[in-house]
Residue, then its C-alpha position, 0 to 999 in steps of 0.5 A: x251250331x247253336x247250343x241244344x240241351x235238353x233236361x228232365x227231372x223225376x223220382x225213382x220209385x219202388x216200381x223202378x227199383x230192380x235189386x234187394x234195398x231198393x236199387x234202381x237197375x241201371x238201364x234205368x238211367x239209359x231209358x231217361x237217356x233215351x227220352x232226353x235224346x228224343x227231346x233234343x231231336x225233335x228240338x234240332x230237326x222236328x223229328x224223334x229219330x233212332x238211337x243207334x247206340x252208344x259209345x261210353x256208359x259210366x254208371x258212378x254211384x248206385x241210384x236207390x227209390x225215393x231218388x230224384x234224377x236229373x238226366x240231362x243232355x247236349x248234341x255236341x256234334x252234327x253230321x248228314x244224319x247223325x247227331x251225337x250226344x253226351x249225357x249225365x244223371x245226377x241224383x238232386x234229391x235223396x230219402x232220409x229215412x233216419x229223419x223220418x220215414x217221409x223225409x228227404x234232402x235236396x243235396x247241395x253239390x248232385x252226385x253224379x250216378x251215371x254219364x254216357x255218350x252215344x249217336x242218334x240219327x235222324x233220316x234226311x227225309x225226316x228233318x224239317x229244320x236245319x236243311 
């Protein structure tokens, strides 16, 4: 099987902040999973398919608005109709209010904020590639 990955970069904003000093909730970081899964899918089989759950979350550091995430991911395992997969979100970019109130760092080495792995299936009758 050839490699397939798939990446998204966005910011957190104060909409998905959830907590008192604007923590973003950590299902947050599961939906970018979601749609990263949804990518890689439609890359392997031509179709969305379910996610049916997973098996390992790890959240590793808080996420805060004005945080920029990378969620990433890669289907590491293909059965008749499963695919299972491993992902991370990492934060790239961080506010830095003490320099100003617009001000931000891209962060030389991402800190790592959440991994998981989980499986996606997509029904038989559903995949147009890799018959």
């Amino acid at each position: 099987m050839d490699k397939i990955t798939a990446k998204i970069r966005l910011r957190m904003s104060a909409h998905d902040a959830h907590y008192a000093g604007g923590l973003v909730d950590g299902a947050r970081m599961l939906a970018l999973f979601g749609d990263v899964a949804t990518e890689l899918l439609i890359r392997h089989d031509g179709d969305e398919g379910l996610f049916v759950g997973y098996d390992d979350v790890q959240f590793l550091a808080p996420v805060y608005a004005g945080d920029f995430i990378e969620a990433e991911g890669e289907i590491i395992s293909v059965g008749n109709s499963s695919r299972k997969m491993m992902f991370t979100a990492k934060k790239v970019i961080v506010p830095k209010p003490e320099a100003g109130v617009t001000a931000a760092e891209v962060l030389v080495e991402p800190i790592i904020a959440c991994k998981a792995s989980g499986t996606c299936v997509v029904p038989k009758d559903k995949q147009r590639f890799n018959k």
